[in-house]
C-alpha positions, -999 to +999 in steps of 0.1 A: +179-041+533+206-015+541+237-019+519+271-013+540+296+011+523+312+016+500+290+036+483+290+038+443+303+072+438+295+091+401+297+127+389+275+147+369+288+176+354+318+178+378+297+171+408+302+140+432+271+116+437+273+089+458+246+062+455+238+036+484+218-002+473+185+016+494+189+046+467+188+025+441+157+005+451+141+037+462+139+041+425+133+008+412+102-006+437+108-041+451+098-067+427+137-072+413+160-065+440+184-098+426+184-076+399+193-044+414+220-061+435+237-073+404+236-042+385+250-027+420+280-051+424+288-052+387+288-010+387+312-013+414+335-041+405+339-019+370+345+015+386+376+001+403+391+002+374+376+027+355+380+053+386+357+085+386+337+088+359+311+113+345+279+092+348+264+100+313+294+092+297+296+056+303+282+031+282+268-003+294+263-034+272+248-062+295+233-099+282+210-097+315+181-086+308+163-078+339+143-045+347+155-044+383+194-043+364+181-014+339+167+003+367+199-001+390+221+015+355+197+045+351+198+052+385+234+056+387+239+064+350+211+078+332+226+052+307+188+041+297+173+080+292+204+089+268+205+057+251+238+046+263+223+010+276+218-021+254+210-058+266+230-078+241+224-118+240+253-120+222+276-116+255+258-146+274+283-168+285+264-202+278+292-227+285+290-211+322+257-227+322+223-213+329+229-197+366+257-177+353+255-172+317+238-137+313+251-120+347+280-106+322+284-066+318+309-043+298+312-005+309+327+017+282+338+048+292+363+076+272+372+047+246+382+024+276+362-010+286+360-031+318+341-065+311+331-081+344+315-116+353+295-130+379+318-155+399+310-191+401+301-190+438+266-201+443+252-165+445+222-177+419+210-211+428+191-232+397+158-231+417+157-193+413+166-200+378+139-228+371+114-209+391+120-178+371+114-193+342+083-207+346+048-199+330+018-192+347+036-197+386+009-201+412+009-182+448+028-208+467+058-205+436+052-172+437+063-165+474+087-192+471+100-169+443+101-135+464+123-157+494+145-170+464+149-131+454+160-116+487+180-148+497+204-140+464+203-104+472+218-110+507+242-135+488+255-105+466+254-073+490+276-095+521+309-101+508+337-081+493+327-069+453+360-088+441+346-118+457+308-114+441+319-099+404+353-108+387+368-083+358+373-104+323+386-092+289+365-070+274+340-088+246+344-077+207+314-048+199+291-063+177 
C-alpha cells in the first residue's frame, strides 16, 4: 500500500516530521492496517484544524479500541509512551449503529479539542464487523477477514480526508 500525499506532518521539540501511511505500518506490522488507516485519516482530519502541533503535547481520547489505531497514535504521537492515550467507551456513538459507533476520536492539544467522526459512507461494511467479532474463526474466515481488512483500508486512504472523517463537537471529558 503506498499512501499518496499529504503527509501527516508533526514536530518534536521544534523540529518538523512528516509521517507517510507506509511509516506508520512500518511500525505497526500488518495484522491491523483498517486500523492504522483510521487512526491515519482521523490524525489528519484533526490537524486541519488544530494546525502544527508539538506531537507529545496532544492528547487522544478514542472509543476504538484497536491495536493497529494505538500503534498509528504512537507512531505519530508518542501519545501511548507518555500516557496521553486513553480508549474511552464512553464516546461510542451507538445510535450510529455497530459499523460506525466506535470510529470516534478527540485530539486535545494546548486546552483546545477537535472531535472527529467516521462518515456514514460505507468505508466499514457489517461483514467486517460480524466477522471481527467472531470466536474461534476458522482459516477460510480468517483469509476472508485479511481481504475484508485491506478492502476498507483502500476504502479510507483513496478519497479526500474531509470525505473519509468529518469534525463534530467536541464530547464532555469524563
Amino acid at each position: 500500500m503506498t499512501r499518496r500525499e499529504p503527509l501527516l506532518t508533526v514536530h518534536e521539540a521544534g523540529s518538523r516530521i512528516d509521517l507517510s501511511f507506509d511509516d506508520l505500518m512500518k511500525y505497526h506490522g500488518t495484522r491491523f492496517p483498517g486500523g492504522v488507516a483510521h487512526a491515519y485519516r482521523a490524525l489528519e482530519q484533526a490537524l486541519l484544524s488544530l494546525g502544527e502541533v508539538e506531537r507529545r503535547e496532544v492528547f487522544v481520547r478514542t472509543a476504538f479500541p484497536g491495536p493497529g489505531g494505538r500503534d498509528a497514535i504512537e507512531m505519530a504521537l508518542r501519545a501511548v509512551t507518555d500516557d496521553r492515550y486513553f480508549v474511552d467507551p464512553e464516546l461510542a456513538q451507538p445510535q450510529r449503529g455497530p459499523t460506525l459507533a466506535r470510529y470516534v476520536w478527540a485530539f486535545t492539544y494546548r486546552g483546545r479539542t477537535v472531535a472527529v467522526q467516521l462518515r456514514d459512507a460505507g468505508f466499514v461494511v457489517p461483514e467486517f464487523i460480524d466477522l471481527g467479532a467472531t470466536a474461534h474463526r476458522t482459516p477460510a474466515q480468517e483469509q476472508r477477514l485479511t481481504v475484508l481488512k485491506r478492502e476498507m483500508t483502500d476504502r479510507l486512504l483513496a478519497p479526500a480526508v474531509h470525505n473519509v472523517y468529518e469534525e463534530i463537537a467536541p464530547p464532555p471529558v469524563g
